[in-house]
N, C-alpha and C positions, 0 to 999 in steps of 0.2 A: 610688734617688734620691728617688722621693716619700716614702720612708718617713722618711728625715732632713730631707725638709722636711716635716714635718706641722704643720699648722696648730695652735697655741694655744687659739684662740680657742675650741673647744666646750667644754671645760675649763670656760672663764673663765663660758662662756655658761649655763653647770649653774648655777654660784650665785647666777648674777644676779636669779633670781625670789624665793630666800631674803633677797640680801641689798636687795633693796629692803626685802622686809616690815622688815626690824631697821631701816632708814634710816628708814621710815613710822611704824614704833611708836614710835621715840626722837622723834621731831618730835613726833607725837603727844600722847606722854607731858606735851610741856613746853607745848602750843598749844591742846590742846579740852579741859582738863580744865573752865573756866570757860563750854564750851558744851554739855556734853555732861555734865551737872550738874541736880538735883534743881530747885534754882533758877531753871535756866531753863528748866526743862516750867511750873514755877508761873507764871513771868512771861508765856509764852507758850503759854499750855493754850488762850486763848479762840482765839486764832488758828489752832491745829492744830485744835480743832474746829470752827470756821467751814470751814476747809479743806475737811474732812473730810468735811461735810456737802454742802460743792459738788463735791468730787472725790472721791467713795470709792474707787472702784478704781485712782487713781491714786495716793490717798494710801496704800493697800496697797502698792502697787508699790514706791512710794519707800521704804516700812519697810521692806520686805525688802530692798531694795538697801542701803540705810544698814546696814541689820544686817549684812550678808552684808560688807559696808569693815569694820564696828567688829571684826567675827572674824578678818576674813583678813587684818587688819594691829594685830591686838592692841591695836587703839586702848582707850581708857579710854573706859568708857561701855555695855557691854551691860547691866550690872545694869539703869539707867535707861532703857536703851531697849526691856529688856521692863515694866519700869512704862509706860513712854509706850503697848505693846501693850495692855495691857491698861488704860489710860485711853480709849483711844482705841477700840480693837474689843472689847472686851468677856475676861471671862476666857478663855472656848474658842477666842473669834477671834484677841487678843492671843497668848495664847498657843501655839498655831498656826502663824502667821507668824514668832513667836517663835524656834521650833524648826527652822522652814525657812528661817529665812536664815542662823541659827546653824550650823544642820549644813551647808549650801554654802558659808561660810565657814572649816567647821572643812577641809571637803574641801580647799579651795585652800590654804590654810597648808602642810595636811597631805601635796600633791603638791610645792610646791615643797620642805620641807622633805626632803622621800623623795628629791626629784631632785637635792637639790644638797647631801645628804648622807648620807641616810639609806643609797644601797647601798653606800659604803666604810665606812662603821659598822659594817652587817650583816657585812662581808666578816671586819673584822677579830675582831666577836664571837666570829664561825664559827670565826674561825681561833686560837681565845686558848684557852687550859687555866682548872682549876679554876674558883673560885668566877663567875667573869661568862660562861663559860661555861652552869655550871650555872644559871645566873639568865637567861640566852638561851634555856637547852632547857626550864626551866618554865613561860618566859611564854611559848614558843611550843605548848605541850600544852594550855595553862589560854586561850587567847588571849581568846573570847568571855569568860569566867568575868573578866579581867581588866579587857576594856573596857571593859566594864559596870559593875566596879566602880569602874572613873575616874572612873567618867561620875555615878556613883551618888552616891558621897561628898561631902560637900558641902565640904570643907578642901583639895580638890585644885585648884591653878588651872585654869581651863580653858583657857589655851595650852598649861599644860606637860602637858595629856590629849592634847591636839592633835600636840605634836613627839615626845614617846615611844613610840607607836604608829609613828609615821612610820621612824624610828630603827632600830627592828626590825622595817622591812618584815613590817608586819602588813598583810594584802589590803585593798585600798580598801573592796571591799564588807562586809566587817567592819566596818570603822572607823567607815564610813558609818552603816550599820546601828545599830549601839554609839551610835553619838555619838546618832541621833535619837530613838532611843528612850528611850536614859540619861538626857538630857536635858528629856525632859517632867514628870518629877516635877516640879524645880525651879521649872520656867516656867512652873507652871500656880501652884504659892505666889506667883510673885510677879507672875505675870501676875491674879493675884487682890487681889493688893498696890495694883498700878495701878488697877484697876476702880473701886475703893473712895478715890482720889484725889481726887474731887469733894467728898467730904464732908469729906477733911483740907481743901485747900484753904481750905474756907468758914470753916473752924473758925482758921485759920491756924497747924496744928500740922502736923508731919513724919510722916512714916510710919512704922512701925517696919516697917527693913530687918531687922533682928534675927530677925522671925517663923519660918527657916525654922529655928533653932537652938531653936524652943519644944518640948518634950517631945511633944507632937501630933502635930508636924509632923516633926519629926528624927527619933523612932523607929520611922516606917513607910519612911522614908528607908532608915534604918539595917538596918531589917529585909531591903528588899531589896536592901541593899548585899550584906547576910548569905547573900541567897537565892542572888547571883551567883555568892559562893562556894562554893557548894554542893558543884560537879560536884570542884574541886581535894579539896575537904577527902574526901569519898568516895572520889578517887584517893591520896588520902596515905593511906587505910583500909585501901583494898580491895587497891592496887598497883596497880589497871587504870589504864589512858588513858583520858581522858576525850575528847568530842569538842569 
């Protein structure tokens, strides 16, 4: 008798974590583009440094908090809010806190999405012939070699690094790992970006977001996107498995 009446609701309760975040990003999308914008760090720099100077370890705290909402509900606004890191603490510090609120953001997207859909995905990869098969049993031989390279790339968005890994029940501590380290090339160019914010300001010119696509900066990028791939392309040589 209990088994015909089983309760609906854990079902229901699995996507409730994902589908908040899509409820949050779409709000998002259409409500903090005008606060979470280049223009309002300029409007509002002396105040965040005043802040900042009365409250440093609080105004830490609040970055990484903020950070960690802008990740885990793909709100509009991380590029800016590692500028504001490094306007504010400096390139290593900026970028730093950068990286950690980013990657415990990237975690929480990446558990709700795993929970409330990522193992009937898995289930049915597992269970599918040919080609999406064979693209399941590569990325799971290549997994490190792959995350690394999401994270590396700079044309990948960083949600869809976040829900793809998720997807194919790839281990949290991979992803985790992946994500924090993949992710310090970038944050320190543009946590370098923000540092150097005082002097556009005064000048009243823009920054060039562009920088990280400059030959300098994109082919060391690119390189160790290349290095990631290392271990697969030795395994398509060799025949071995790679770890």
């Amino acid at each position: 008798m209990s088994d015909m009446t089983q309760d609906p609701k854990p079902g229901a309760l699995r996507h409730l974590p994902l589908l908040v975040i899509l409820v949050v990003a779409a709000a998002g999308a259409f409500t903090l583009r005008d606060y979470l914008s280049f223009d309002a760090l300029r409007d509002n720099r002396e105040a965040l440094i005043a802040f900042r100077d009365a409250n440093i370890l609080l105004t830490m705290l609040g970055f990484v908090a903020a950070y960690i909402v802008i990740v885990a509900f793909s709100l509009p606004g991380a590029l800016i809010a590692t500028l504001t890191g490094g306007f504010l603490f400096g390139t290593l510090g900026g970028s730093a806190l950068s990286v950690t609120g980013a990657t415990i953001g990237a975690v929480i997207i990446f558990l709700a999405a795993r929970h409330g859909l990522g193992e009937k995905l898995k289930a049915r990869m597992d269970a599918s012939q040919g080609t999406v098969r064979k693209v399941k049993e590569g990325i799971d031989e290549n997994q490190w070699s792959m995350l690394f390279f999401l994270r590396l790339v700079p044309v990948v968005p960083f949600f869809v690094a976040n829900l793809v890994p998720a997807f194919l029940a790839v281990p949290l501590h991979r992803f985790a790992i992946s994500t924090f380290f993949g992710i310090i090339p970038g944050s320190l160019v543009y946590s370098s970006v923000g540092a150097g914010l005082g002097t556009v300001f005064e000048r009243g010119e823009t920054p060039d977001l562009g920088i990280i696509f400059e030959p300098h900066i994109l082919l060391p990028i690119l390189g160790l996107s290349a290095l990631s791939l290392m271990p697969v392309v030795v395994k398509a040589i060799t025949g071995r498995k790679t770890l």
